[in-house]
C-alpha positions in Angstrom: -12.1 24.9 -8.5 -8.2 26.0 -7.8 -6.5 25.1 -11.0 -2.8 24.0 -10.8 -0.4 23.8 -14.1 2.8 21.5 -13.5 5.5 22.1 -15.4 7.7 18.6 -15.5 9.5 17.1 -18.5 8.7 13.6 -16.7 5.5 11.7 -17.9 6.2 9.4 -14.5 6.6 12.7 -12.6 3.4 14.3 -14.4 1.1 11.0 -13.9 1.6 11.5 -9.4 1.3 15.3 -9.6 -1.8 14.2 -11.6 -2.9 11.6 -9.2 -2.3 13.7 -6.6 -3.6 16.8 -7.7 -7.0 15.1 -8.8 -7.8 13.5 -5.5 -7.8 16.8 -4.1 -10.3 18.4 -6.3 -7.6 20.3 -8.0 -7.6 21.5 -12.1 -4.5 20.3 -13.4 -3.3 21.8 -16.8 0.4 19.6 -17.8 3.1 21.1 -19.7 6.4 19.5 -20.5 9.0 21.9 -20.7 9.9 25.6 -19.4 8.8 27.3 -22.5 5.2 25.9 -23.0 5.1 26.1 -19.4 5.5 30.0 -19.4 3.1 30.2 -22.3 0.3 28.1 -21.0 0.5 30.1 -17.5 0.3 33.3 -19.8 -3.0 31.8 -21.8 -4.0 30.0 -18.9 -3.5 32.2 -15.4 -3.7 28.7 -13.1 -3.9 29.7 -9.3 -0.8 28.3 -8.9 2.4 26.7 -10.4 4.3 23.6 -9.6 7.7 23.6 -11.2 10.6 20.9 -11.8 13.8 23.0 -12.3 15.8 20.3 -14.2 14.3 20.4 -17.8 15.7 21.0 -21.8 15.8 23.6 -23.6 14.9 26.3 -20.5 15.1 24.9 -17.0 12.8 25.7 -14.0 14.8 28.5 -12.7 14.6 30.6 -16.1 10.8 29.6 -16.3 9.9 30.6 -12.9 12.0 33.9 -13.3 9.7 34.6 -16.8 6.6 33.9 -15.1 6.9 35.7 -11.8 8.8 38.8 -13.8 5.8 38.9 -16.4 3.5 41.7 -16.7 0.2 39.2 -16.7 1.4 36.1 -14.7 3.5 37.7 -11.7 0.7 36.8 -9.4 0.7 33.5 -9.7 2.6 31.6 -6.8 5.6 29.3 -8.2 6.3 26.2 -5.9 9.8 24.9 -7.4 9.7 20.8 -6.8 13.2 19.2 -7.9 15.6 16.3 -6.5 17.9 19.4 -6.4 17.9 20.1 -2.7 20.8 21.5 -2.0 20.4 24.8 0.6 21.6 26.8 -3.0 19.1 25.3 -5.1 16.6 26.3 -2.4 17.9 30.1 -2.3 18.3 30.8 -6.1 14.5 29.5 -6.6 13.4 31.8 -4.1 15.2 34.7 -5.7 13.7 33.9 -8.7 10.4 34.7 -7.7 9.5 30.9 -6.3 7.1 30.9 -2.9 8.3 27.4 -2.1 10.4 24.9 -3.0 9.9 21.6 -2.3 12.0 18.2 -2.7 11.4 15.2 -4.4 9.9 12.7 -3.6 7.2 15.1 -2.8 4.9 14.1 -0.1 1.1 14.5 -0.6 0.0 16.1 2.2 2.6 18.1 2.4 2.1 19.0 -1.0 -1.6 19.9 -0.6 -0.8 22.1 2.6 2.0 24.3 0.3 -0.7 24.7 -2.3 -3.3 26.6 0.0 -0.3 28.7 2.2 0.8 29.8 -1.0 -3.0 30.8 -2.1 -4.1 32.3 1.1 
């Protein structure tokens, strides 16, 4: 079973990635900021990672530049999902390390189809 870990400080956000996620027969592992986000891909190793990029404390860029810089989790695709969609937004995700960034409202097929190109 592929497992996915979305990193998004919103619980309304976090409850249709779940949804979603689940009706595909994906693992989903949830964390809520940048930081336990980076941690939980470190103890975790999901297949891939869905990440918001507006968040406290450490926001998506900085988290998807840890975890695709780090010795034990650069592997791991990064799809960046925000309602930032500017062409800018798009580029600097990419140059962090992100495979694919996606905007928001995300749609599910769309989403699902991402997912595996990033994988295969």
């Amino acid at each position: 079973m592929t497992t996915v870990l979305v990193i998004d400080d919103s619980p309304s956000e976090m409850a249709k990635f779940r949804d979603m996620l689940a009706k595909h027969n994906f693992k989903v592992l949830e964390a809520t900021n940048g930081e336990q986000g980076c941690q939980m891909a470190a103890d975790h190793l999901p297949d891939v990672i869905l990440m918001d990029v507006v968040m406290p404390e450490m926001n998506g860029f900085q988290a998807t530049r840890k975890i695709t810089r780090g010795k034990t989790t650069a592997h791991i695709p990064v799809i960046m999902i925000s309602t930032k969609n500017q062409e800018t937004d798009r580029v600097w995700g990419k140059r962090q390390g992100a495979k694919e960034y996606m905007a928001k409202p995300v749609d599910e097929n769309g989403l699902v189809n991402i997912i595996h190109k990033v994988m295969g």
